[in-house]
N, CA, C and O of each residue as an XYZ file, in Angstrom:
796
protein
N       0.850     -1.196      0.000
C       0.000      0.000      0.000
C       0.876      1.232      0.000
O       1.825      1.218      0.784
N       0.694      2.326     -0.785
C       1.359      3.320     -1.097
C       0.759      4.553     -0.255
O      -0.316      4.542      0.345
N       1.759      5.718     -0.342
C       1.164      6.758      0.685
C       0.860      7.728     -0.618
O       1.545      7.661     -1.639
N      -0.105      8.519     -0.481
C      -0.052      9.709     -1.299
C       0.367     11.174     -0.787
O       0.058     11.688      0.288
N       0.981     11.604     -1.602
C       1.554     12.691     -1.726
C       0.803     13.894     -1.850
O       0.470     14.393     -2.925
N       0.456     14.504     -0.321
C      -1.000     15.430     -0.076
C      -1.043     16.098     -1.293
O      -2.147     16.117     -1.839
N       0.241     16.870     -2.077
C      -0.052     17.954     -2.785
C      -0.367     17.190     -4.306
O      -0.733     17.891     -5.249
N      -0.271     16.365     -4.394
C      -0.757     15.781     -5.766
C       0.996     15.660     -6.561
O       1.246     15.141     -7.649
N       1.758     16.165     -5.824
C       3.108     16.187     -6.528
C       4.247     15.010     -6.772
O       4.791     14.757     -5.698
N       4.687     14.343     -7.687
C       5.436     13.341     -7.879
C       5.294     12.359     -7.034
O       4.520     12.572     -6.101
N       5.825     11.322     -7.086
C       5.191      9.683     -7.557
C       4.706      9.448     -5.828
O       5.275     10.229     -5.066
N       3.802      8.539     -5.221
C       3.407      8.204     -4.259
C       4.852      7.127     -3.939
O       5.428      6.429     -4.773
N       5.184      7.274     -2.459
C       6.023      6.764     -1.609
C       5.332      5.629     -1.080
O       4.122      5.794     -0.918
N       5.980      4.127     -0.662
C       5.269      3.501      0.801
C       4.803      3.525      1.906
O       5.786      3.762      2.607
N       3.812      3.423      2.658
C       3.465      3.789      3.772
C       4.146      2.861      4.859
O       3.612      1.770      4.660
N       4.834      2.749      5.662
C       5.095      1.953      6.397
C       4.926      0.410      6.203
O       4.400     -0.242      7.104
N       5.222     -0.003      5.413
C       5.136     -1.763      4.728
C       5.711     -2.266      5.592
O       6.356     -1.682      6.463
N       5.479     -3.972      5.410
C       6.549     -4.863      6.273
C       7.777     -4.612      5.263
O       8.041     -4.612      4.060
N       8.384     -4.391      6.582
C      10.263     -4.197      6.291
C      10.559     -6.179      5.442
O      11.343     -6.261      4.496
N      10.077     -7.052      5.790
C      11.016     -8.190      5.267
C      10.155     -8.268      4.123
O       9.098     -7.638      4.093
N      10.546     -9.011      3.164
C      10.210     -9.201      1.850
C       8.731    -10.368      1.746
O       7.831    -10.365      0.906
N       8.901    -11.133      2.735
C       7.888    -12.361      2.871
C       7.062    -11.304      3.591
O       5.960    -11.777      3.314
N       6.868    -10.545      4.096
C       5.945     -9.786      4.787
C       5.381     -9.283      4.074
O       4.176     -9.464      3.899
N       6.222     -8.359      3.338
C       5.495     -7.365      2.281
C       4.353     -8.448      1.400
O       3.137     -8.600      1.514
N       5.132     -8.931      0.716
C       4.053     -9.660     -0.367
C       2.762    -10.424      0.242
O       1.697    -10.554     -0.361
N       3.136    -11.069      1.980
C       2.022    -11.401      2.114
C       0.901    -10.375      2.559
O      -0.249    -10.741      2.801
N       1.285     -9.192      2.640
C       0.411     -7.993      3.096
C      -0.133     -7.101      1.671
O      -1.085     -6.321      1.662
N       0.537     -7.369      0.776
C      -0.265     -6.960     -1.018
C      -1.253     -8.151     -1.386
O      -2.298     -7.994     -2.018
N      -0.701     -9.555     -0.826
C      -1.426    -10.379     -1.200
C      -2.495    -10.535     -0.524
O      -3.250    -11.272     -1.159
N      -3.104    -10.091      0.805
C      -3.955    -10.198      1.265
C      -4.695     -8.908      0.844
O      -5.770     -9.241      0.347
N      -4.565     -7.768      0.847
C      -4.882     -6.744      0.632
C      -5.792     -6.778     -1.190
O      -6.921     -6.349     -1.427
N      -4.939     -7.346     -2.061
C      -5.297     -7.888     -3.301
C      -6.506     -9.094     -3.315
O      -7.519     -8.873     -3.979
N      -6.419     -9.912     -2.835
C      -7.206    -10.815     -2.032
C      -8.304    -10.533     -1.327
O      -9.064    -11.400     -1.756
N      -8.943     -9.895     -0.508
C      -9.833     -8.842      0.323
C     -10.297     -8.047     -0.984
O     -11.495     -8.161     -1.242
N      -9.651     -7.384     -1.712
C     -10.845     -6.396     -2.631
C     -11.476     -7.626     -3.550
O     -12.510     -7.297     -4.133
N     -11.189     -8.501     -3.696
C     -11.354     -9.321     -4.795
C     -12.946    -10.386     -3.845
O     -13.694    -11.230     -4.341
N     -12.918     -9.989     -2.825
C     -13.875    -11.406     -2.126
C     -14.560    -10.239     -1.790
O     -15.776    -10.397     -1.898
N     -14.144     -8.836     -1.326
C     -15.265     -7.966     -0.681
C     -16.339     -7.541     -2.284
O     -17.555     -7.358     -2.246
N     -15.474     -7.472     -3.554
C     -15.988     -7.330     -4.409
C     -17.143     -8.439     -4.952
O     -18.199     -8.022     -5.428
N     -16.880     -9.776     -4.851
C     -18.011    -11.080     -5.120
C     -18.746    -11.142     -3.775
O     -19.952    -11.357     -3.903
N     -18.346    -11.015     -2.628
C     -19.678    -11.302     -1.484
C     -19.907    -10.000     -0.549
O     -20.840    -10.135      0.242
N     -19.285     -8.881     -0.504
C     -20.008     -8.022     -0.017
C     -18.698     -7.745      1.629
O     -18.148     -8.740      2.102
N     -18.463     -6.510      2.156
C     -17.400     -5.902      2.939
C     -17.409     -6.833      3.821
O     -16.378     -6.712      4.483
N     -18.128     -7.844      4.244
C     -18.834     -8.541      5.615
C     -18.428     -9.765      5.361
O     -18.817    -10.645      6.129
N     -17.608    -10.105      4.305
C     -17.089    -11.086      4.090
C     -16.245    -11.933      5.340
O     -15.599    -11.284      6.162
N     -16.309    -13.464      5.409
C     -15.612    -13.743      6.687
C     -14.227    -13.933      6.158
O     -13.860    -14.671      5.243
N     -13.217    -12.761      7.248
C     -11.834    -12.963      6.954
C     -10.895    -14.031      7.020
O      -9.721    -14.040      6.650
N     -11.588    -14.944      7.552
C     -10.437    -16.321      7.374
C     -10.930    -16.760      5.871
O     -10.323    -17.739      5.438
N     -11.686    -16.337      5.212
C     -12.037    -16.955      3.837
C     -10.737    -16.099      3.272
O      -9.892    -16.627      2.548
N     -10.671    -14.558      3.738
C     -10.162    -13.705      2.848
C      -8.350    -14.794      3.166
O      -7.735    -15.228      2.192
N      -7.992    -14.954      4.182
C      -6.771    -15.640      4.414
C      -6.783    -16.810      3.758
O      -5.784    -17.066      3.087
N      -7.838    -17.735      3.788
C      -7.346    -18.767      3.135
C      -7.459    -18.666      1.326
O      -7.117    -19.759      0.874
N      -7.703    -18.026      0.595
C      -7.759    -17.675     -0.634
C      -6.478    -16.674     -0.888
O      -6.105    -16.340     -2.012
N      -5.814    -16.213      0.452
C      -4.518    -15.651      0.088
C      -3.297    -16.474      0.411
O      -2.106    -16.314      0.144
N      -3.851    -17.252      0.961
C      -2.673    -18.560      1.412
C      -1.426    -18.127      2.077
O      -0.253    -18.311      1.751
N      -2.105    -17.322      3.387
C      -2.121    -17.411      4.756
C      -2.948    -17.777      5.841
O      -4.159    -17.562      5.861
N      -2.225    -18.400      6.861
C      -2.959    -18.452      7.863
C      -3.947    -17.131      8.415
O      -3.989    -15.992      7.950
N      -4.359    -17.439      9.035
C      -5.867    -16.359     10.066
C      -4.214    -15.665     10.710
O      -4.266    -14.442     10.575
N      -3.217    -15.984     11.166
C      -2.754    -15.217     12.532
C      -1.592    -14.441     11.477
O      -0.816    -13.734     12.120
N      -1.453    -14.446     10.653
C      -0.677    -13.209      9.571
C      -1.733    -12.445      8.952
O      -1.450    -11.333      8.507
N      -3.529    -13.118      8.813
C      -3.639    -11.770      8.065
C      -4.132    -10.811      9.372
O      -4.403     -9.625      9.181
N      -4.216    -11.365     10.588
C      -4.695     -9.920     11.793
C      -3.298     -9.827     12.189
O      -3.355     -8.979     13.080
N      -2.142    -10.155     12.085
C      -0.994     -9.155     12.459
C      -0.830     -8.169     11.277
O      -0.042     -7.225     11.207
N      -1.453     -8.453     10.650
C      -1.222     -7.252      9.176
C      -2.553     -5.966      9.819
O      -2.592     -4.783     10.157
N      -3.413     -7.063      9.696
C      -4.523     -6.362      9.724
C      -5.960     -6.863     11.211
O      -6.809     -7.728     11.424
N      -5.438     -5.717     11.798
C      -6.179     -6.463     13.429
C      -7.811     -6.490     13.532
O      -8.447     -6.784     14.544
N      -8.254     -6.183     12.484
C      -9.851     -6.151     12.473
C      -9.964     -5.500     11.422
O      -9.102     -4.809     10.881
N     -11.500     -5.782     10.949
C     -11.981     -6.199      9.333
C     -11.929     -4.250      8.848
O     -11.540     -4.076      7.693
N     -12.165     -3.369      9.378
C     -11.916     -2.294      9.252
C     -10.800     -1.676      9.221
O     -10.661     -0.621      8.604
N      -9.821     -2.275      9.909
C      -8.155     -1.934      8.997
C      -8.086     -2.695      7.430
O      -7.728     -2.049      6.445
N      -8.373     -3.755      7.370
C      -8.306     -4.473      6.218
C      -9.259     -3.305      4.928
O      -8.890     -2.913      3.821
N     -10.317     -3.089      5.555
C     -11.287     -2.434      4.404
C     -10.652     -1.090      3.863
O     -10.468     -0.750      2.694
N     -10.281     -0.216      5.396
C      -9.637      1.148      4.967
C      -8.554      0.641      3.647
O      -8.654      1.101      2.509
N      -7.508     -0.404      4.070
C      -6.032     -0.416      2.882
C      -6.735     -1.171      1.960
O      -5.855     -1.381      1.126
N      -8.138     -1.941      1.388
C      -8.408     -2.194      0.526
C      -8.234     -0.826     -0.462
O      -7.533     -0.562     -1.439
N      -9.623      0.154      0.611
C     -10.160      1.334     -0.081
C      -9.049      2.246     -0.439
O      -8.982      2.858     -1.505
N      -8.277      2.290      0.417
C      -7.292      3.777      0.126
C      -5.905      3.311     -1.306
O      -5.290      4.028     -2.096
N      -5.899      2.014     -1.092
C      -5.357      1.218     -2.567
C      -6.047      1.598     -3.635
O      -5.315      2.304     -4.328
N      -7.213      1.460     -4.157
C      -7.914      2.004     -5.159
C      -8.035      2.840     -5.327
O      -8.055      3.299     -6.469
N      -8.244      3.773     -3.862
C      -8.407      5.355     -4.482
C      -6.875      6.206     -4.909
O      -6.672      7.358     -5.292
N      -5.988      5.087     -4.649
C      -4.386      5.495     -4.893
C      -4.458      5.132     -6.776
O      -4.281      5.906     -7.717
N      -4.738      3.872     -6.768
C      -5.050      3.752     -7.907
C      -5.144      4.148     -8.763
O      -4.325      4.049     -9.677
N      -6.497      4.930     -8.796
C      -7.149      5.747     -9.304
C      -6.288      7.284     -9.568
O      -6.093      7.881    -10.627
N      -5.936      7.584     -8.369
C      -4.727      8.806     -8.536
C      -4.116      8.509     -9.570
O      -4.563      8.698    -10.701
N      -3.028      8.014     -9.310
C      -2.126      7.370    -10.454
C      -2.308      6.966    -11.614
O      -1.435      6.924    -12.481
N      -3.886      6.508    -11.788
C      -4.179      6.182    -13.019
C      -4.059      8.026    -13.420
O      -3.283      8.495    -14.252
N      -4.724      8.563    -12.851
C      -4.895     10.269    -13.618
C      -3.533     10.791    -13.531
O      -3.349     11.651    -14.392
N      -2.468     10.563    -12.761
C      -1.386     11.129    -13.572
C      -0.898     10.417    -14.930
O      -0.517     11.142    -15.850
N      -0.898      9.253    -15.059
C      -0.382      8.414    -16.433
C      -0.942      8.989    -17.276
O      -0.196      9.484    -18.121
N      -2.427      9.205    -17.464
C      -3.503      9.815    -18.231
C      -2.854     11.692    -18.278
O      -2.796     12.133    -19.426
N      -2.657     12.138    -17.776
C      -1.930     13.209    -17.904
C      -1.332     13.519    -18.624
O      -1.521     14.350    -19.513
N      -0.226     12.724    -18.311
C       1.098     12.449    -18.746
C       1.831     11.752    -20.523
O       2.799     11.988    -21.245
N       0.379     10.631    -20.515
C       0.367     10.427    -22.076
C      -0.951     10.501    -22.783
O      -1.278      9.551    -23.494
N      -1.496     11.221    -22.695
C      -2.946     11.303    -23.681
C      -2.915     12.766    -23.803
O      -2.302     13.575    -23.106
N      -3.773     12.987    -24.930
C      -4.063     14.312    -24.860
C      -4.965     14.967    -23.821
O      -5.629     14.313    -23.016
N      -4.951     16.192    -23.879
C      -5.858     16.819    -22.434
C      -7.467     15.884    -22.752
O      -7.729     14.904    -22.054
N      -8.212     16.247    -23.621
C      -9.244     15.919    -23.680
C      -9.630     14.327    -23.686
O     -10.685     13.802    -23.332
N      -8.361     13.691    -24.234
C      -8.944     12.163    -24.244
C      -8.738     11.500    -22.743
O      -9.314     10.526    -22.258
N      -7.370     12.652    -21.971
C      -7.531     12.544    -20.438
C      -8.627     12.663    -19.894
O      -8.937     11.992    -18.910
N      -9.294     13.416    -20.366
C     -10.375     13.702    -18.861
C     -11.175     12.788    -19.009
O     -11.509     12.154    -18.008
N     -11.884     12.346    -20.693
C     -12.393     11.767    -20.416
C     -11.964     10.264    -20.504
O     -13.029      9.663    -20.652
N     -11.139      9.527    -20.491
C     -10.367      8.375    -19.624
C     -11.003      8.678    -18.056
O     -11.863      8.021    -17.471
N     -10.462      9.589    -17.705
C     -10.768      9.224    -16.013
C     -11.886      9.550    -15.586
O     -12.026      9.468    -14.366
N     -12.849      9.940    -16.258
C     -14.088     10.484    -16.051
C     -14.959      8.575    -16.118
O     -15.765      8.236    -15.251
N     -14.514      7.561    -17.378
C     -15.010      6.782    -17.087
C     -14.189      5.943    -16.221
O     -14.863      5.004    -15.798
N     -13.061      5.932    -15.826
C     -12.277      5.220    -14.276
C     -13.258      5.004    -13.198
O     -13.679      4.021    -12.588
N     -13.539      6.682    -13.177
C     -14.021      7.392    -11.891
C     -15.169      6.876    -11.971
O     -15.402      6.071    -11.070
N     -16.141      7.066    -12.861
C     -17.785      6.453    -12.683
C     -17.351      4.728    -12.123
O     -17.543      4.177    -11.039
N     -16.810      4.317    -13.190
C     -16.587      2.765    -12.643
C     -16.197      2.718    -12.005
O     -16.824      1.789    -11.495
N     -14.989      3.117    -10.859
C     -14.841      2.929     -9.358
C     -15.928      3.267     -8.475
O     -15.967      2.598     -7.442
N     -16.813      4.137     -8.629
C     -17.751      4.100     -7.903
C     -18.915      3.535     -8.068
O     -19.713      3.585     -7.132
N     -19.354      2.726     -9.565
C     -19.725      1.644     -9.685
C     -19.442      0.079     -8.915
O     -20.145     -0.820     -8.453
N     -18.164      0.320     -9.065
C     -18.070     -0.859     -8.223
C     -17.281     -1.262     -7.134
O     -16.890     -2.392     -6.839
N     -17.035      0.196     -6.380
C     -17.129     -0.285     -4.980
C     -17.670      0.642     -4.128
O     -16.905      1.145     -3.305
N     -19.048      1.047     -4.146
C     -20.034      1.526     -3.470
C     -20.359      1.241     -2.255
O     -20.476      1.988     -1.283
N     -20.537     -0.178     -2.380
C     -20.689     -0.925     -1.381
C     -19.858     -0.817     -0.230
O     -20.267     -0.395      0.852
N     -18.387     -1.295     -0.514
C     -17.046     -0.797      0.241
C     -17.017      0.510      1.403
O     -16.753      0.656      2.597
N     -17.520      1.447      0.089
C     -17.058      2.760      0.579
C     -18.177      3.167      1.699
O     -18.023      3.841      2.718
N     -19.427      2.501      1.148
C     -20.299      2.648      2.508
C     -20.588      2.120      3.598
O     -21.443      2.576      4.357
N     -19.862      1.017      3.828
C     -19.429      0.004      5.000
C     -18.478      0.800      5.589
O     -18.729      1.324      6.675
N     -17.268      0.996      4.958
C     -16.235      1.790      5.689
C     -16.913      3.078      6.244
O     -16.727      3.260      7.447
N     -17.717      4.069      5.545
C     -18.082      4.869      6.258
C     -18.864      5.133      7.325
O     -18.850      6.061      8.133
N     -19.815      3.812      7.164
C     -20.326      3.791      8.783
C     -19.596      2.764      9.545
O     -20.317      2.101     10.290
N     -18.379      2.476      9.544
C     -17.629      1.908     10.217
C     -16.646      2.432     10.932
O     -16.276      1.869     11.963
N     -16.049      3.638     10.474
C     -15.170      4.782     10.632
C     -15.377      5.902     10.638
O     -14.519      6.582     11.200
N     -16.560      6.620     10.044
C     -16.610      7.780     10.099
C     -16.238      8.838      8.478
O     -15.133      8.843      7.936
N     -17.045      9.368      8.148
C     -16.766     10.791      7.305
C     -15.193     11.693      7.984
O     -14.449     12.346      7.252
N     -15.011     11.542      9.253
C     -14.455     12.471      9.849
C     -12.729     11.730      9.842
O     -11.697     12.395      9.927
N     -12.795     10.427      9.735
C     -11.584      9.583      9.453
C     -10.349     10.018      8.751
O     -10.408     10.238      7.542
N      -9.290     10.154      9.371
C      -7.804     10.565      8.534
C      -8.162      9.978      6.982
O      -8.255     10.720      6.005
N      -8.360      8.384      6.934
C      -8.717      7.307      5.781
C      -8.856      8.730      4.674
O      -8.046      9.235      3.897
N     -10.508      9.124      5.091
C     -11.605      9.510      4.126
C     -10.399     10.822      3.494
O     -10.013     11.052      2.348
N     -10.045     11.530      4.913
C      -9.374     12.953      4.305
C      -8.326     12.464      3.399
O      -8.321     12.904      2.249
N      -7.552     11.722      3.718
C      -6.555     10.992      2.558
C      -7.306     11.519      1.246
O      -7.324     12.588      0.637
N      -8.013     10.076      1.073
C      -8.890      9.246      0.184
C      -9.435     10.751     -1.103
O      -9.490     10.800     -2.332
N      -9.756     11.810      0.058
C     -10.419     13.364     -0.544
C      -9.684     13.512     -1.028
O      -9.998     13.301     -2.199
N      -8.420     13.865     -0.945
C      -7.370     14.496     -1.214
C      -7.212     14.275     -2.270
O      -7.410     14.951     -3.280
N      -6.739     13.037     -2.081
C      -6.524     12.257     -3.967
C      -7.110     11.978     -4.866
O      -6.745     11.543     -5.958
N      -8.255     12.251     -4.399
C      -9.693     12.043     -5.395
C      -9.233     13.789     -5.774
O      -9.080     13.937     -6.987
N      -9.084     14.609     -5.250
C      -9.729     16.031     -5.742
C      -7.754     16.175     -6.408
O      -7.824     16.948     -7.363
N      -6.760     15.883     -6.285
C      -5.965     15.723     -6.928
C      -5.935     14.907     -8.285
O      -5.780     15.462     -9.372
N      -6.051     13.929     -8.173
C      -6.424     12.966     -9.512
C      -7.304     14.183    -10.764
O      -7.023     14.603    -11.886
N      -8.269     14.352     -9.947
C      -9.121     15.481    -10.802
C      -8.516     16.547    -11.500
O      -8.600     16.757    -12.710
N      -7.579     17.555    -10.218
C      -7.225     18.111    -11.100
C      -6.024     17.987    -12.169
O      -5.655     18.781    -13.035
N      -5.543     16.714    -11.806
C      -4.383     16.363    -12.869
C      -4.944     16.615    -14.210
O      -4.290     17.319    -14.979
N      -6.363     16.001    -14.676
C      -6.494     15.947    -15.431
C      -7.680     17.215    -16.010
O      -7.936     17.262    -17.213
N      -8.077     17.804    -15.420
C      -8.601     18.968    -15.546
C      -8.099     20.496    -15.611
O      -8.819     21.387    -16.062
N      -7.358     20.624    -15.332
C      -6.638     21.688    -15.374
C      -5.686     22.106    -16.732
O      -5.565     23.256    -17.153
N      -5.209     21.210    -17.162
C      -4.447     20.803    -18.690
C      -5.547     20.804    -19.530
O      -5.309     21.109    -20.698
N      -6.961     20.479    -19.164
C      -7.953     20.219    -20.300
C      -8.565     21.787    -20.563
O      -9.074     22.047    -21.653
N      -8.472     22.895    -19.403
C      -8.834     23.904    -19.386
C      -8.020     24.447    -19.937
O      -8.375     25.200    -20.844
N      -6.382     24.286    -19.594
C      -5.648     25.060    -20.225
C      -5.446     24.862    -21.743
O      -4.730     25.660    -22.348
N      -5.958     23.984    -22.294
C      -5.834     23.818    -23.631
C      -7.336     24.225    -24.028
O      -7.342     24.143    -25.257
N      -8.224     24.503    -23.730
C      -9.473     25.200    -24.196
C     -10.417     23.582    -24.782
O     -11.164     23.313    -25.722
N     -10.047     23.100    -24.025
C     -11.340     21.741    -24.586
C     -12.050     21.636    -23.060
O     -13.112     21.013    -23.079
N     -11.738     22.020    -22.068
C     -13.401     21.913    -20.890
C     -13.223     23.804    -20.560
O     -12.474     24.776    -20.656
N     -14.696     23.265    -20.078
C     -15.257     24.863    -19.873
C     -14.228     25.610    -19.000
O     -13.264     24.846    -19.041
N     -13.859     26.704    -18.202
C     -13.213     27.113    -17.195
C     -14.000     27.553    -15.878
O     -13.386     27.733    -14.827
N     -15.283     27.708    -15.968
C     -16.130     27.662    -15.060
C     -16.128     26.055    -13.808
O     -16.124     26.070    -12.577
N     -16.132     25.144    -14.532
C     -15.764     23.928    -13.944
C     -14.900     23.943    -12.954
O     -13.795     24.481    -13.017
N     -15.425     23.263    -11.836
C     -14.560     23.287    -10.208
C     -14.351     21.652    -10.066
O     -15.001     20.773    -10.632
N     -13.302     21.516     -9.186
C     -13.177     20.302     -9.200
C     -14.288     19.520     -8.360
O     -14.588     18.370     -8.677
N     -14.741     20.006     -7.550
C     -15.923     19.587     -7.534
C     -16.340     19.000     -7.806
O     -16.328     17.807     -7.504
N     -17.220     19.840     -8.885
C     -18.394     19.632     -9.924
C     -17.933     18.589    -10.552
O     -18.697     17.623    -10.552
N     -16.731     18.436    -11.199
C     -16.769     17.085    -11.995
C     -16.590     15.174    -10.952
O     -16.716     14.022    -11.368
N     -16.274     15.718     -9.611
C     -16.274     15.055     -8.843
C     -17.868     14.603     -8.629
O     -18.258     13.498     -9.009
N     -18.647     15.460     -8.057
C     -20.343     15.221     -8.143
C     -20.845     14.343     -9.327
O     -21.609     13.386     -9.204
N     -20.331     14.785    -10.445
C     -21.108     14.596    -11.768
C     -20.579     13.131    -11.756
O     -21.392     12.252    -12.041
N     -19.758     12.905    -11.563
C     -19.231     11.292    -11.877
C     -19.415     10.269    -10.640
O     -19.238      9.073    -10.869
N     -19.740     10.661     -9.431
C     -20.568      9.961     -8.752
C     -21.911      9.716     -9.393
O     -22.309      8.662     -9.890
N     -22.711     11.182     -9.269
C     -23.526     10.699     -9.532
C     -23.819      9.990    -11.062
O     -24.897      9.725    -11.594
N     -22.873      9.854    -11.393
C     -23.497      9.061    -12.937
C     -22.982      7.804    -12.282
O     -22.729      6.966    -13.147
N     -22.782      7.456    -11.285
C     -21.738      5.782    -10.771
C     -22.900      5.423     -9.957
O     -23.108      4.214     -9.850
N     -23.702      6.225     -9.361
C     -24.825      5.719     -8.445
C     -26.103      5.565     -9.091
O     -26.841      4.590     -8.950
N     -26.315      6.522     -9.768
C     -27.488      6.270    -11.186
C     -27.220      5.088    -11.847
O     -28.209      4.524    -12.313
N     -26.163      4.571    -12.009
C     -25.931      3.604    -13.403
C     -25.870      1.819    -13.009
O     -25.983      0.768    -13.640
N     -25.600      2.274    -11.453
C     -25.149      1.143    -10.483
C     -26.126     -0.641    -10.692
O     -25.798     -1.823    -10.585
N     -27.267      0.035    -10.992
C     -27.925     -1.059    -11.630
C     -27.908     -1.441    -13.047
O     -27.712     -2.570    -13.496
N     -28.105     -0.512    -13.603
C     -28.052     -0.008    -14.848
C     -27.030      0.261    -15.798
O     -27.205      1.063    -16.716
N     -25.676     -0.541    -15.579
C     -24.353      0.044    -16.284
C     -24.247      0.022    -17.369
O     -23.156      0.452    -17.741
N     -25.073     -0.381    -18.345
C     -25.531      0.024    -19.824
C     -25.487      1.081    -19.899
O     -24.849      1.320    -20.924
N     -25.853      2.206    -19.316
C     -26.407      3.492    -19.576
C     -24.983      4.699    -19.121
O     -24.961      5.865    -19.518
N     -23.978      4.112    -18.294
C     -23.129      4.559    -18.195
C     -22.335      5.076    -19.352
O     -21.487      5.925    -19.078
N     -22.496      4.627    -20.869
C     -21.545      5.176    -21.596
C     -22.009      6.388    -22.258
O     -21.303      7.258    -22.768
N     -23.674      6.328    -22.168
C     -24.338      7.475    -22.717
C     -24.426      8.846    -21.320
O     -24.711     10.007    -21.613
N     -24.175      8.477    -20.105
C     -25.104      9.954    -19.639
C     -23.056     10.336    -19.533
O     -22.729     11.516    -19.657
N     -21.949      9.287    -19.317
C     -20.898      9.814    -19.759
C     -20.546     10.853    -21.337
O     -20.034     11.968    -21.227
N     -20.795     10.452    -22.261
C     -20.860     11.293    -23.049
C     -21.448     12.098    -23.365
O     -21.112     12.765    -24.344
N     -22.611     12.368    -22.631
C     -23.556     13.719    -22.276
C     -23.164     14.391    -21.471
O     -23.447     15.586    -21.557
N     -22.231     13.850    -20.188
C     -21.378     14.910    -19.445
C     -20.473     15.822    -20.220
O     -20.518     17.050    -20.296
N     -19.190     14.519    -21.086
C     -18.487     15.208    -21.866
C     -18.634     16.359    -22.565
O     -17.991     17.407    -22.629
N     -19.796     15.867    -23.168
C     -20.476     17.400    -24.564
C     -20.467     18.315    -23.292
O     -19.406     18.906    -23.091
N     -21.596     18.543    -22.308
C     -21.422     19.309    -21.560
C     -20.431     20.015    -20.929
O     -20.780     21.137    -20.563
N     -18.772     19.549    -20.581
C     -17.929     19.543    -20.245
C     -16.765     20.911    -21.360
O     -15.846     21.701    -21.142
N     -17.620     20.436    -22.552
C     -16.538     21.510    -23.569
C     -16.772     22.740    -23.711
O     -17.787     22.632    -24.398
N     -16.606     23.937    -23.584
C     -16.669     25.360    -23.707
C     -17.871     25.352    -24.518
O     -18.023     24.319    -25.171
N     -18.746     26.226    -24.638
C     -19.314     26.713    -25.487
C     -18.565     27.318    -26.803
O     -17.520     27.962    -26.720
N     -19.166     27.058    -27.906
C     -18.983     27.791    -29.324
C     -19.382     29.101    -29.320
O     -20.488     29.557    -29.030
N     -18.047     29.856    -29.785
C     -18.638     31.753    -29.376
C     -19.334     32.179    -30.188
O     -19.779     33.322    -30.084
């Protein structure tokens, strides 16, 4: 699990990992493992399933992780690192506009599909949680990686806050959540919306 870098600035560091090498991997592998079972049966999943499908014992994955809410936070804050990182790459090699919208559909589909997650953890921990402020951070960084280059090149409006495109892509991830057919159309109705007006 990686730390992010509050200001959105160059590459995310480790957060305190296991120092030995058999540690580390068995703490990605459980962590990898856990999003993958919370994703097919739901956050409430029983954690010795999550251990034995990572092929550890029960007593390495609670020295990693001492209860099912440490495990969920480094599921969640992995993806939403993810997700960061996906929007600098997208930055970095696409054009502004085919950036944004790349992460515009990331972003709907992460919150397509782990909704669930994110609302277990939150009544498990709290809105008020270091986790969440992280988690903000890099969500409203990710954003503007790729928004800000799209403004400065005159393909999204400049009125646009990061925010707003934050809102808009939830809510097209919670609208669609049953419905993910429909995700590629009210996405490209954001987009159109998204480009400056013609003077």
């Amino acid at each position: 699990m990686s730390a992010h870098t509050p200001t959105g600035h160059g590459e995310p560091t480790r957060s305190t990992p296991p120092k030995r090498a058999d540690a580390r991997r068995n703490y990605e592998r459980i962590v990898e493992v856990a999003h993958e079972v919370f994703s097919e049966r739901g956050p409430e999943a029983p954690l010795d399933d999550i251990a034995r499908r990572a092929g550890v014992g029960p007593g390495t994955l609670y020295r990693h992780f001492p209860n099912r809410e440490a495990l969920m936070e480094a599921v969640y804050r992995d993806l939403v690192e993810e997700l960061w990182q996906e929007s600098l790459h997208l930055s970095r090699s696409h054009a502004p506009d085919d950036a944004l919208a790349a992460w515009l559909r990331a972003e709907v589909g992460f919150v397509m599909a782990n909704r669930g997650l994110s609302t277990a953890l939150k009544a498990a921990i709290g809105l008020s949680s270091p986790v969440f402020a992280e988690c903000k951070q890099m969500m409203h960084d990710a954003v503007d990686a790729v928004l800000r280059p799209a403004q400065r090149a005159g393909v999204a409006r400049n009125d646009i806050e990061t925010r707003d495109l934050l809102m808009m892509a939830h809510g097209i991830g919670i609208a669609c959540e049953m419905t993910p057919d429909a995700a590629d159309r009210l996405i490209a109705v954001t987009l159109d919306g998204l480009r400056p007006p013609n003077p």
